[in-house]
Biopython code that builds the backbone (N, CA, C, O; Angstrom):
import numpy as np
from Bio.PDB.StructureBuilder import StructureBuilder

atoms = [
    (1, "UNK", "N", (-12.297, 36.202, 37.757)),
    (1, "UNK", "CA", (-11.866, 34.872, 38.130)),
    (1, "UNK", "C", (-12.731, 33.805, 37.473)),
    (1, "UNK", "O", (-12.225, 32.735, 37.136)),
    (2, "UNK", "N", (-14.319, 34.129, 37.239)),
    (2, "UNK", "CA", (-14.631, 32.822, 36.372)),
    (2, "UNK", "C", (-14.866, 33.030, 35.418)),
    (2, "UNK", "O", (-15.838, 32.389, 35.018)),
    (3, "UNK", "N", (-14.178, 34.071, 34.312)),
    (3, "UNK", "CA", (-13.475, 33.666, 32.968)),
    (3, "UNK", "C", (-12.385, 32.921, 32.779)),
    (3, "UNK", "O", (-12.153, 32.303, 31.739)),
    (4, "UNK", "N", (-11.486, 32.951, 34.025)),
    (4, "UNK", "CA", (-10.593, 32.261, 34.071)),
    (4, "UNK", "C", (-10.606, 31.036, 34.085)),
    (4, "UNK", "O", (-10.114, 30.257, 33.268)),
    (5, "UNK", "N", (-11.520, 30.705, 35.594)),
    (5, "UNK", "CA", (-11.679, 29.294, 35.100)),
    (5, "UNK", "C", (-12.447, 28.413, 34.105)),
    (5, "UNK", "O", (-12.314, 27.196, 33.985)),
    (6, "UNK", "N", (-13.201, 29.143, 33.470)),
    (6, "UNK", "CA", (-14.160, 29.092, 31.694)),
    (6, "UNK", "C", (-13.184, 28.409, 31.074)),
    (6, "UNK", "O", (-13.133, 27.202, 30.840)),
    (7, "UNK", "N", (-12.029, 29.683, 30.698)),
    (7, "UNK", "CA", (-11.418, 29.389, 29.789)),
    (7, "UNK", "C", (-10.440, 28.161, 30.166)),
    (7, "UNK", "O", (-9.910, 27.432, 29.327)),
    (8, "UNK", "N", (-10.288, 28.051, 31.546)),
    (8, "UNK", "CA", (-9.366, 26.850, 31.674)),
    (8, "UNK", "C", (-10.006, 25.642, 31.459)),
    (8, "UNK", "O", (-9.422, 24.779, 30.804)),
    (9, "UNK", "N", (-11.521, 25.367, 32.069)),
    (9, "UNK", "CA", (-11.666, 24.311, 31.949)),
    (9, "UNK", "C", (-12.066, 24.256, 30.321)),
    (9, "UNK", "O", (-12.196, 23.080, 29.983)),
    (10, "UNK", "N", (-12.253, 25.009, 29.427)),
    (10, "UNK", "CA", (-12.585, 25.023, 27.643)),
    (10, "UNK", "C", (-11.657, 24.207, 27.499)),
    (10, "UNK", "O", (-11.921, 23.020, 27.310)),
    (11, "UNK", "N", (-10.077, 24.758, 27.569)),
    (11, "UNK", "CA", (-9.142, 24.155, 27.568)),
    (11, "UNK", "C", (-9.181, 22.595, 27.501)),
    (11, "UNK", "O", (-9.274, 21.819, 26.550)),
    (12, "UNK", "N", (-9.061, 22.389, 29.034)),
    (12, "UNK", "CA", (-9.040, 21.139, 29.646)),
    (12, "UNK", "C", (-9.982, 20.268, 28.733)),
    (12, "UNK", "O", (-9.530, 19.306, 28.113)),
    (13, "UNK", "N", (-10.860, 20.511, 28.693)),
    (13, "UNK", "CA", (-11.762, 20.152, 27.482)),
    (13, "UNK", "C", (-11.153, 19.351, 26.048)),
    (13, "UNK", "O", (-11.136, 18.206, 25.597)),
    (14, "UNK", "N", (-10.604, 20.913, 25.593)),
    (14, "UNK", "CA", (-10.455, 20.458, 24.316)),
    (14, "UNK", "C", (-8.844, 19.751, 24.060)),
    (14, "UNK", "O", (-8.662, 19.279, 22.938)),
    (15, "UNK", "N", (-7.902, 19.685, 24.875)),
    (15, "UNK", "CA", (-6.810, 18.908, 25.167)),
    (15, "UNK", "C", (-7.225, 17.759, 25.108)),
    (15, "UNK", "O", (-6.497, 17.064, 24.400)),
    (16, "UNK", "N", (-8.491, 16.972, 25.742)),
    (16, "UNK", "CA", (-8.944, 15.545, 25.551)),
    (16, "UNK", "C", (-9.617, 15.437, 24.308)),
    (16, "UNK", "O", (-9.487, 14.457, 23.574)),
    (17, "UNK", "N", (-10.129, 16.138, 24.123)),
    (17, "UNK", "CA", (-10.913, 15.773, 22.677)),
    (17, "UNK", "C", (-10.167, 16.042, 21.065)),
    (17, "UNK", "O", (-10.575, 15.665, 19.967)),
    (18, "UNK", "N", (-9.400, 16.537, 21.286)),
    (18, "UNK", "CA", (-8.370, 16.428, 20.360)),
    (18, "UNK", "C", (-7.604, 15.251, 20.082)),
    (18, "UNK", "O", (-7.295, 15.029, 18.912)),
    (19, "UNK", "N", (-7.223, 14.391, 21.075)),
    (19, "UNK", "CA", (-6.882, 13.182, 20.399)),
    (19, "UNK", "C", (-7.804, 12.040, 19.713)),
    (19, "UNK", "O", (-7.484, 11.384, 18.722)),
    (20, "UNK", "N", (-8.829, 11.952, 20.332)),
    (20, "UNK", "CA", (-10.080, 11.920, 19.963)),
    (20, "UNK", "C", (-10.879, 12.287, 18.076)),
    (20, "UNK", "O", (-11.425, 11.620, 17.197)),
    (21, "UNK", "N", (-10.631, 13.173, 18.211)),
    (21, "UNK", "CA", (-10.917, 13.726, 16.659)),
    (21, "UNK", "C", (-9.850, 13.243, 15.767)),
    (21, "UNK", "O", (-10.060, 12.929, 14.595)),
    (22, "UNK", "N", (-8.332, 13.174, 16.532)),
    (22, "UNK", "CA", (-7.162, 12.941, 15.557)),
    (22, "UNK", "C", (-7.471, 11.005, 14.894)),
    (22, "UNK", "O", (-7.300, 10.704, 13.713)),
    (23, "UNK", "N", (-7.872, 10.107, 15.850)),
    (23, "UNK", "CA", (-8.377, 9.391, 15.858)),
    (23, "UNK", "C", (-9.467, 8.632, 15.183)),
    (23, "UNK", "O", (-9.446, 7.530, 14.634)),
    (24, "UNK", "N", (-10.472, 9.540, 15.369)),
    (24, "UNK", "CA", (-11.599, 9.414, 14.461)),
    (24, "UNK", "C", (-11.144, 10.037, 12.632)),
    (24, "UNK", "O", (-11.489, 9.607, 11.532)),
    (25, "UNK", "N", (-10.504, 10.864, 12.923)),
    (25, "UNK", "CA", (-9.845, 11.356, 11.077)),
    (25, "UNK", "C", (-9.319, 10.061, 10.568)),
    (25, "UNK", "O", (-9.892, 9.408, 9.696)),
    (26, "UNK", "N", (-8.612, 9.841, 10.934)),
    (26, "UNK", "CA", (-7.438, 8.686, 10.915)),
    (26, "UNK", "C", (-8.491, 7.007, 10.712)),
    (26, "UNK", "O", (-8.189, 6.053, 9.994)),
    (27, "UNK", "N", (-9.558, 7.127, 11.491)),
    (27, "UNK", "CA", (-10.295, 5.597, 10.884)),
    (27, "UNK", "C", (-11.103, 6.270, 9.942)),
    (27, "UNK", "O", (-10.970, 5.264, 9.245)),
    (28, "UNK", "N", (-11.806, 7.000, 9.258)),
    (28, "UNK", "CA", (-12.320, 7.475, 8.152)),
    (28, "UNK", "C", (-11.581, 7.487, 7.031)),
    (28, "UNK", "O", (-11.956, 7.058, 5.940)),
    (29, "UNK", "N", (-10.440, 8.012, 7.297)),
    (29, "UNK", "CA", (-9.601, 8.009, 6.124)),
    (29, "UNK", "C", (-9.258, 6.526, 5.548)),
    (29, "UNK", "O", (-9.160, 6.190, 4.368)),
    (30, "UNK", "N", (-9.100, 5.709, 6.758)),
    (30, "UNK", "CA", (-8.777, 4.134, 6.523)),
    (30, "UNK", "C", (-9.954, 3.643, 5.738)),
    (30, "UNK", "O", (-9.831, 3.024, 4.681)),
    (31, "UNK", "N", (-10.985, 3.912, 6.237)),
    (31, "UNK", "CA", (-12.409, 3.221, 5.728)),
    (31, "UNK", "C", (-12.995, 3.800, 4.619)),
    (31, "UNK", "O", (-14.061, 3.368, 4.179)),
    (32, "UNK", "N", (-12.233, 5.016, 3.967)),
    (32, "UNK", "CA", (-12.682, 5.294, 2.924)),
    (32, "UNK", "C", (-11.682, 4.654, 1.631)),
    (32, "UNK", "O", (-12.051, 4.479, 0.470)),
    (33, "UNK", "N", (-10.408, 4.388, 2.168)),
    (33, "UNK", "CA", (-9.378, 3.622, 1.454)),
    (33, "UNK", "C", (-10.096, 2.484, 1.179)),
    (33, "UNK", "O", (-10.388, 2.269, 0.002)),
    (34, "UNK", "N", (-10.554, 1.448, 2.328)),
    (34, "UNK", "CA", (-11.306, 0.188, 2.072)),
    (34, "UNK", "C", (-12.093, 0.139, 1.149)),
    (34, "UNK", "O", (-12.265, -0.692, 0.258)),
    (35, "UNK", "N", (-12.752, 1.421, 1.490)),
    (35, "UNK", "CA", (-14.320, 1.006, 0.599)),
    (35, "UNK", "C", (-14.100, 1.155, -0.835)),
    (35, "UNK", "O", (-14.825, 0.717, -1.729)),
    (36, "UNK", "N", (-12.747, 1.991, -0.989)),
    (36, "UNK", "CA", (-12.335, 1.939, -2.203)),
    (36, "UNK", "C", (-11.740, 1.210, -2.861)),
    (36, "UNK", "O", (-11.436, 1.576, -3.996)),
    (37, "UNK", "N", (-11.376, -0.020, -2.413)),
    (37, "UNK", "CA", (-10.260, -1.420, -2.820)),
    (37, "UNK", "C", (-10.938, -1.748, -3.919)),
    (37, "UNK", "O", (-10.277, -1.778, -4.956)),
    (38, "UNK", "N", (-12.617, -2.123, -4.012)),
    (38, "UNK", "CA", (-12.763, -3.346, -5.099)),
    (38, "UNK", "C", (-12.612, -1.947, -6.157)),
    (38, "UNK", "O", (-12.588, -2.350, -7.320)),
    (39, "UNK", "N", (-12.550, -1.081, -6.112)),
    (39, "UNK", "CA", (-12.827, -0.285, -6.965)),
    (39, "UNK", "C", (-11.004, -0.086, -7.837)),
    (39, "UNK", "O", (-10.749, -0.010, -9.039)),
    (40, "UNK", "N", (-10.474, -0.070, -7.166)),
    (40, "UNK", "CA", (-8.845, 0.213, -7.256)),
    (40, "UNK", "C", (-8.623, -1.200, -7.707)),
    (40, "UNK", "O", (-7.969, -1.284, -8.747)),
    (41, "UNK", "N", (-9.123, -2.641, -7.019)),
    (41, "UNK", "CA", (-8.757, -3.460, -8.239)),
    (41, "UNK", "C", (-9.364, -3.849, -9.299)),
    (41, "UNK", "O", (-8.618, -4.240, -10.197)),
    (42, "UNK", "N", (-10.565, -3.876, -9.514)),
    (42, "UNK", "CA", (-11.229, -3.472, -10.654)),
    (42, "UNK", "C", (-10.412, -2.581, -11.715)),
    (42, "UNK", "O", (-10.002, -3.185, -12.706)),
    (43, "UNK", "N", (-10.160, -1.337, -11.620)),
    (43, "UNK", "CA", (-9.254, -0.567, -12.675)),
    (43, "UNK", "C", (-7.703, -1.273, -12.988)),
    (43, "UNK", "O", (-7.102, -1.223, -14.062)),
    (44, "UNK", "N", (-7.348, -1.794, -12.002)),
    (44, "UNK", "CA", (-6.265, -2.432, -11.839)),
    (44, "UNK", "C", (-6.231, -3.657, -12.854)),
    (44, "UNK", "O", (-5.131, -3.826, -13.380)),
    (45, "UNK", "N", (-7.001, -4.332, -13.136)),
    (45, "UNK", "CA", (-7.748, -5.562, -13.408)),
    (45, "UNK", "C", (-7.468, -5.042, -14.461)),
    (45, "UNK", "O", (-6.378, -5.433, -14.879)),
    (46, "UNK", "N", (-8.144, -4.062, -15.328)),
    (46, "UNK", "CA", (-8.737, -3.514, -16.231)),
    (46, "UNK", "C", (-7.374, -2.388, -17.259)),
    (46, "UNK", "O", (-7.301, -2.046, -18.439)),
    (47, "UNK", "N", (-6.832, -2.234, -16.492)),
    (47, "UNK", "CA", (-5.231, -2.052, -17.271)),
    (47, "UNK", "C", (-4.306, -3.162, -17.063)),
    (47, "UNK", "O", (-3.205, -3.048, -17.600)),
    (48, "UNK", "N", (-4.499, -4.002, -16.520)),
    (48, "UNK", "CA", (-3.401, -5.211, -16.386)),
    (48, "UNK", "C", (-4.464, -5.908, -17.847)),
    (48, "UNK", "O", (-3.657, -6.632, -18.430)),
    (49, "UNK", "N", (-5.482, -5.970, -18.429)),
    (49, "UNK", "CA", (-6.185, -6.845, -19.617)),
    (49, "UNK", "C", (-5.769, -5.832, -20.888)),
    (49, "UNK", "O", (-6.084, -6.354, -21.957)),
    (50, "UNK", "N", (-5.257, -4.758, -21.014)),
    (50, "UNK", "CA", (-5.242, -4.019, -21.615)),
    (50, "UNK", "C", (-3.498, -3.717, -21.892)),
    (50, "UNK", "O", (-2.911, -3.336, -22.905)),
    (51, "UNK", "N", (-3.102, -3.997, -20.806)),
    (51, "UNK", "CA", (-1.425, -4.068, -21.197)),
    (51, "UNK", "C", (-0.851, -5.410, -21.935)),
    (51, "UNK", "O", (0.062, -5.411, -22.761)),
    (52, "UNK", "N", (-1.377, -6.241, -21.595)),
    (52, "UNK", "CA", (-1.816, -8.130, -21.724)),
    (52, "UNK", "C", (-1.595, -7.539, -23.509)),
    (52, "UNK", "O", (-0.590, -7.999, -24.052)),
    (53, "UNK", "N", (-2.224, -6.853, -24.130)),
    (53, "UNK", "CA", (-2.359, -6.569, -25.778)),
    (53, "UNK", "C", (-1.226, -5.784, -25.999)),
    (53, "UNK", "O", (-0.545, -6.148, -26.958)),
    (54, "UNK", "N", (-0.719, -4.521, -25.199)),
    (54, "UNK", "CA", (-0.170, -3.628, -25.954)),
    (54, "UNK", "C", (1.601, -3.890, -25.726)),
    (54, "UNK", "O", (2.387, -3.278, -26.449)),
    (55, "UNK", "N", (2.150, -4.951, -24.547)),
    (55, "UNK", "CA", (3.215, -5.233, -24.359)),
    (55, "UNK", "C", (3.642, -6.199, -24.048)),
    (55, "UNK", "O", (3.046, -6.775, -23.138)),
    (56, "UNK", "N", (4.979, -6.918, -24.684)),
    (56, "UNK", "CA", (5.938, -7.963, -24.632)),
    (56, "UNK", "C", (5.488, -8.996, -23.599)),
    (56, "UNK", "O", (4.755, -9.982, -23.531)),
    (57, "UNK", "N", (6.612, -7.986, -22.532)),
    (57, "UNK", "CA", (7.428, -8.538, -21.379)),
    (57, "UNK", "C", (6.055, -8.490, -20.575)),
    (57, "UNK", "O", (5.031, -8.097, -21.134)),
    (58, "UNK", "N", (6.064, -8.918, -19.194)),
    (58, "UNK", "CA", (5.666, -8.817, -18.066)),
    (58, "UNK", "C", (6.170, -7.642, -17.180)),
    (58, "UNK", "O", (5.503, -7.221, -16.235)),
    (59, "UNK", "N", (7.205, -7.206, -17.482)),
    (59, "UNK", "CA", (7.932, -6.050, -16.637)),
    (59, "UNK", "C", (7.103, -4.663, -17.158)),
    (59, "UNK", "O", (6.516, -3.887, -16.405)),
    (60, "UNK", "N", (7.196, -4.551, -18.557)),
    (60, "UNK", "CA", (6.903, -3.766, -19.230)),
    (60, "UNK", "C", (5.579, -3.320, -19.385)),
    (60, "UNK", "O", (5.366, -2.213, -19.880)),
    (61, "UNK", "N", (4.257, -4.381, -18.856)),
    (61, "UNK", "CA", (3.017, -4.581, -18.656)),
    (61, "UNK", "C", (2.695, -4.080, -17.036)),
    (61, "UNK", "O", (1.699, -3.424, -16.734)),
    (62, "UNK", "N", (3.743, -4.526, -16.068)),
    (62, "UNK", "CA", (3.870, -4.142, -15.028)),
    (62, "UNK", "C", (4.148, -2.669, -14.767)),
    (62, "UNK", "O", (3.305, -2.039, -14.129)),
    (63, "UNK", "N", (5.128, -2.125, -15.150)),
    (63, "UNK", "CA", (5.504, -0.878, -15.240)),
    (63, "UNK", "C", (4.250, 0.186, -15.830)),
    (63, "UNK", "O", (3.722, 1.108, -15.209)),
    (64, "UNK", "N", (3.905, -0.381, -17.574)),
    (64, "UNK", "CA", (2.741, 0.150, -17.938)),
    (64, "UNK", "C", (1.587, 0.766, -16.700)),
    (64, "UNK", "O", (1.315, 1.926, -16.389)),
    (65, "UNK", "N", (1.125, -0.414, -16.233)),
    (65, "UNK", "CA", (-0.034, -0.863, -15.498)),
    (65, "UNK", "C", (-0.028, 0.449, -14.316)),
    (65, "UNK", "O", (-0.933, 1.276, -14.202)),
    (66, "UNK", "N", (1.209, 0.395, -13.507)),
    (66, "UNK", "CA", (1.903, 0.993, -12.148)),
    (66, "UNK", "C", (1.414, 2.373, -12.574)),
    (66, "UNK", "O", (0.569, 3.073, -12.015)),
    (67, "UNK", "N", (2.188, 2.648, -13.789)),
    (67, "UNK", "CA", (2.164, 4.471, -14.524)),
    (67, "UNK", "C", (0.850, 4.892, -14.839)),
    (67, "UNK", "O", (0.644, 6.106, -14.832)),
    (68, "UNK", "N", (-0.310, 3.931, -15.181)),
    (68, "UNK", "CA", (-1.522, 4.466, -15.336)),
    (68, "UNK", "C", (-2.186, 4.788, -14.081)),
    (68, "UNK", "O", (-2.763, 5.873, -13.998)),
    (69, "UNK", "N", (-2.179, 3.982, -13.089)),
    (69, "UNK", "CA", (-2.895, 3.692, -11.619)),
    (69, "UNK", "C", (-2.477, 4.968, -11.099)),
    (69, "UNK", "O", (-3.173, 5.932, -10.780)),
    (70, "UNK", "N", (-0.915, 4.781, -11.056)),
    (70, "UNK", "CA", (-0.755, 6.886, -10.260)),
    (70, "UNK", "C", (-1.345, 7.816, -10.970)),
    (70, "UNK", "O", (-1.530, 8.872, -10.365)),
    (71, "UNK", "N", (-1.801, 7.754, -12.369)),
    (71, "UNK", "CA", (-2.014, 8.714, -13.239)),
    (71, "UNK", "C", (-3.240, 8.784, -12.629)),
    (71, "UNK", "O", (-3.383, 9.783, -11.924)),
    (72, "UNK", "N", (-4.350, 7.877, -12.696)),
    (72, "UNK", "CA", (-5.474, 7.801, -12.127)),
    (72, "UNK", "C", (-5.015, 8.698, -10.932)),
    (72, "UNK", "O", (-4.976, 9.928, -10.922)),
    (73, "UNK", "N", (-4.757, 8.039, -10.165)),
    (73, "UNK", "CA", (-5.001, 8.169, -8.582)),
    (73, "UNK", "C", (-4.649, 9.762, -8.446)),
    (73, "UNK", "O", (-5.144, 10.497, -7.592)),
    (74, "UNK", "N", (-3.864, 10.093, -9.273)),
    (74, "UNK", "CA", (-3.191, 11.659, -8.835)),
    (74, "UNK", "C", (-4.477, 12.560, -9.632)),
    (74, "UNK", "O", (-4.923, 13.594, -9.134)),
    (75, "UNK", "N", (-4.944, 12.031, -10.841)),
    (75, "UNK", "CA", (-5.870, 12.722, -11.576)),
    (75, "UNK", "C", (-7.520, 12.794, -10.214)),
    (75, "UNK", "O", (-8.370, 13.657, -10.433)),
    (76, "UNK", "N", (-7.642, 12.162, -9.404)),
    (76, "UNK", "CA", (-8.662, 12.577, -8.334)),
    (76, "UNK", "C", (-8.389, 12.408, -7.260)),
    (76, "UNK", "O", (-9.058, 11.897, -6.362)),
    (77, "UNK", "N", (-7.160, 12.911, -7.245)),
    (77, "UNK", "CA", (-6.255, 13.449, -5.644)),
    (77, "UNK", "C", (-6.441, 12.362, -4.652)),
    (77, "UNK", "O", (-6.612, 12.509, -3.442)),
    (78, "UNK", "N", (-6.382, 11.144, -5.387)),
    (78, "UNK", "CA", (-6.680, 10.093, -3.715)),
    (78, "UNK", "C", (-5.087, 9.222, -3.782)),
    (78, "UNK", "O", (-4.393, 8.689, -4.648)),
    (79, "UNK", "N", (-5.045, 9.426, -2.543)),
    (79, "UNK", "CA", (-3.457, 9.053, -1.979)),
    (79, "UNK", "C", (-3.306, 7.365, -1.831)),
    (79, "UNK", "O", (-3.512, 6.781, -0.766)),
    (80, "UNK", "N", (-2.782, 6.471, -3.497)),
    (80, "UNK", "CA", (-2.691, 4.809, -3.255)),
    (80, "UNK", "C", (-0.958, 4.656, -2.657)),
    (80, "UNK", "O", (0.047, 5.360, -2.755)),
    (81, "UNK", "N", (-1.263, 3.436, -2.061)),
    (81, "UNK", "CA", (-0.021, 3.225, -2.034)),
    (81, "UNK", "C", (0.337, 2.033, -3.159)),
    (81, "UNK", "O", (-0.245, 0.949, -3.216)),
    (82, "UNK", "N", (1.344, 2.442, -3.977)),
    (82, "UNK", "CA", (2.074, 2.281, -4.898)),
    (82, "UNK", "C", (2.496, 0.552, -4.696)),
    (82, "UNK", "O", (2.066, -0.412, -5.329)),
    (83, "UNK", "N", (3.257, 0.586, -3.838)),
    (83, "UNK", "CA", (3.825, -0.713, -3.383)),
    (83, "UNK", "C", (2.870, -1.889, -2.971)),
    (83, "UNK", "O", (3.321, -3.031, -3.057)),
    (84, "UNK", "N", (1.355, -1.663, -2.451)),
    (84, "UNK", "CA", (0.777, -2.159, -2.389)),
    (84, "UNK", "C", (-0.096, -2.986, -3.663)),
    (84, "UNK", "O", (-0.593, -4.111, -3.724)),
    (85, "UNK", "N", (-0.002, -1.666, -4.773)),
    (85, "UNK", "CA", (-0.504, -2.284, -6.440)),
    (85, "UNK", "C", (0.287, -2.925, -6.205)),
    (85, "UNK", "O", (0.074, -4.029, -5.702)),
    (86, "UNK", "N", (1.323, -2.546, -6.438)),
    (86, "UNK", "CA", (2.799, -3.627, -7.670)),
    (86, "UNK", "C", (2.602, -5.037, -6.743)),
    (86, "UNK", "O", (2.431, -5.912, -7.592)),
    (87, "UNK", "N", (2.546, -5.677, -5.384)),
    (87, "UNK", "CA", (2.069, -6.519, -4.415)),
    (87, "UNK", "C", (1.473, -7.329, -5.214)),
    (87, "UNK", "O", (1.942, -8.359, -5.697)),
    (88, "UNK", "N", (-0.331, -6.556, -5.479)),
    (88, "UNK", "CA", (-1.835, -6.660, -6.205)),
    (88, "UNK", "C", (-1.531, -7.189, -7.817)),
    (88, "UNK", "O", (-1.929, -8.227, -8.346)),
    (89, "UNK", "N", (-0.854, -6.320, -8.283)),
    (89, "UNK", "CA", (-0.356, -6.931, -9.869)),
    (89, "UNK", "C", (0.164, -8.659, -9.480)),
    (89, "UNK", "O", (-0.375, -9.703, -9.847)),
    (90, "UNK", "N", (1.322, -8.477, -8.665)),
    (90, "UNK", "CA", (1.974, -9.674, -8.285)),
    (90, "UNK", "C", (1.017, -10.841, -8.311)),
    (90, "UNK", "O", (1.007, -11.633, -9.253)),
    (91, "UNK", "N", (0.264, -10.934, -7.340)),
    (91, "UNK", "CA", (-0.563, -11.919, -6.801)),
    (91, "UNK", "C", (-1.445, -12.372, -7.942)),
    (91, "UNK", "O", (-1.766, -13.534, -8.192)),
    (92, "UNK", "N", (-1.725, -11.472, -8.477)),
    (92, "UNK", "CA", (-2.905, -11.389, -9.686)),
    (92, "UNK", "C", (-2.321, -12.288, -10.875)),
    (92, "UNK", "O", (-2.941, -12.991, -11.673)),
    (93, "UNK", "N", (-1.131, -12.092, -10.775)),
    (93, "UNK", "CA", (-0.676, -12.972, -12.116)),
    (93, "UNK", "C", (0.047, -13.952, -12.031)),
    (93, "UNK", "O", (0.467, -14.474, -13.064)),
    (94, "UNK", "N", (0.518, -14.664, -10.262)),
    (94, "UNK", "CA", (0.352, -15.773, -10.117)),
    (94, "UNK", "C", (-0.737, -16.389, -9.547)),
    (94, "UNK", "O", (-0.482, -17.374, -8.855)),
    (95, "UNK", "N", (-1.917, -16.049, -9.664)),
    (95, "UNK", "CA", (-3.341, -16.806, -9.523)),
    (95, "UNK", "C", (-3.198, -16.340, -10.986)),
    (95, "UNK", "O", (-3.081, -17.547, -11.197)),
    (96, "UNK", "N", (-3.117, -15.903, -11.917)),
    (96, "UNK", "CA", (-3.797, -16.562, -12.972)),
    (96, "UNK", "C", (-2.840, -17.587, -13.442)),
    (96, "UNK", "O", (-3.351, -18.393, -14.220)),
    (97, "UNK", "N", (-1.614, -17.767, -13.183)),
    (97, "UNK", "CA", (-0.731, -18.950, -13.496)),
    (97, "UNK", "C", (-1.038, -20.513, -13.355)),
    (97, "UNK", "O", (-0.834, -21.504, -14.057)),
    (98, "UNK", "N", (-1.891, -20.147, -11.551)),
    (98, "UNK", "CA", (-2.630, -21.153, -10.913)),
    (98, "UNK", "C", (-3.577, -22.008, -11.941)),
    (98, "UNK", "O", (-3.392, -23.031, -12.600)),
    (99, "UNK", "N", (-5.242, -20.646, -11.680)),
    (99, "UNK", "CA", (-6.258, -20.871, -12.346)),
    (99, "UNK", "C", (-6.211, -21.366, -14.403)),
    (99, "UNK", "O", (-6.929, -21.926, -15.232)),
    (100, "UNK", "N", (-5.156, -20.832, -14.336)),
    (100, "UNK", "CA", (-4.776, -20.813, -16.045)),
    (100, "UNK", "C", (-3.716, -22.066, -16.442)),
    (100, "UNK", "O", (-3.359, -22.202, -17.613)),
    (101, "UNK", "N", (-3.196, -23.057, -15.280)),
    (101, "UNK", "CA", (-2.530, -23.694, -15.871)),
    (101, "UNK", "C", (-3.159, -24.826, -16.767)),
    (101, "UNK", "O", (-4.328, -25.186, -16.900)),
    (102, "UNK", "N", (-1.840, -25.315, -17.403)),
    (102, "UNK", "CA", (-2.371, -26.265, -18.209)),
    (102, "UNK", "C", (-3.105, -27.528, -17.717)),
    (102, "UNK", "O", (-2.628, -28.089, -16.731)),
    (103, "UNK", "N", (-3.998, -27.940, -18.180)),
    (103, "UNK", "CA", (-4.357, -29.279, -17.701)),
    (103, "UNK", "C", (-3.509, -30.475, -18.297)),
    (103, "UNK", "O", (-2.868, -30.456, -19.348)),
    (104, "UNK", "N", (-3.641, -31.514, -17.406)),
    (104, "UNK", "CA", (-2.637, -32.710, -17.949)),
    (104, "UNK", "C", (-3.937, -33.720, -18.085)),
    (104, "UNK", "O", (-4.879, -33.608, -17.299)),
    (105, "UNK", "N", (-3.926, -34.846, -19.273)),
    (105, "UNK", "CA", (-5.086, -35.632, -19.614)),
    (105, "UNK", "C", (-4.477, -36.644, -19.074)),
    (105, "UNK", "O", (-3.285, -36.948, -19.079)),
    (106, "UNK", "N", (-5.767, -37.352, -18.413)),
    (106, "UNK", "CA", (-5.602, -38.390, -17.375)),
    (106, "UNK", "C", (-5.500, -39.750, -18.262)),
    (106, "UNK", "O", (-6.520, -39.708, -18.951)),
    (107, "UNK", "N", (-5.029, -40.533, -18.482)),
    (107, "UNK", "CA", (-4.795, -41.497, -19.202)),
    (107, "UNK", "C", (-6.168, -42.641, -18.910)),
    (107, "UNK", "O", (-6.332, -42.930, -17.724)),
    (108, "UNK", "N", (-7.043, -43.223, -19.830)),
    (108, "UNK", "CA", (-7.698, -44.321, -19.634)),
    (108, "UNK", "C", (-7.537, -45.758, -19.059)),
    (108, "UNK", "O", (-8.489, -46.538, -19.071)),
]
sb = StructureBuilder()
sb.init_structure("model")
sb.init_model(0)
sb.init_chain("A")
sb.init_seg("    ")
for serial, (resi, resn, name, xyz) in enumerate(atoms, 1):
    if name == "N":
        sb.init_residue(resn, " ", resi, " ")
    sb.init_atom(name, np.array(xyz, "f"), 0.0, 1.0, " ", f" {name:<3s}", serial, name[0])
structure = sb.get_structure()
């Protein structure tokens, strides 16, 4: 009888602490995504200056850009979300539209 209840309360035990662990996986994994951002736009950065030379369009620089980043990302098994670059590209190249526009000369 008190193996029985051993093993029940082990149990009981590990029924709570299992959500617990599922939990704690789940913010590590988040916080290792984070810590990896400047790093993901940095490379990002760094094939969007490099497509800037080798193509036309903007689509085509975009697309470029997208196909290297999974290539990366799959080449050291870390799971990006996709939709979130193409977002990151977005933003990136209307702030440089911003920062890059033309100036207008103020008349004397």
């Amino acid at each position: 009888m008190d193996i029985l209840q051993l093993v029940v309360s082990a149990l009981t035990g590990l029924v709570a602490v299992i959500p617990l662990v599922v939990q704690l996986v789940k913010y590590v994994q988040k916080a290792v995504k984070e810590r990896n951002w400047p790093r993901v736009i940095e490379m990002v950065t760094n094939y969007m200056e490099r497509a800037e030379a080798m193509f036309e369009t903007g689509a085509d620089r975009k697309e470029w850009v997208l196909a290297m980043v999974k290539a990366s990302a799959d080449t050291i098994d870390y799971n990006i979300d996709m939709v979130a670059i193409g977002k990151l590209i977005d933003d990136l190249c209307g702030m440089s539209k911003v920062v890059n526009a033309p100036t207008e000369e103020v008349g004397v």
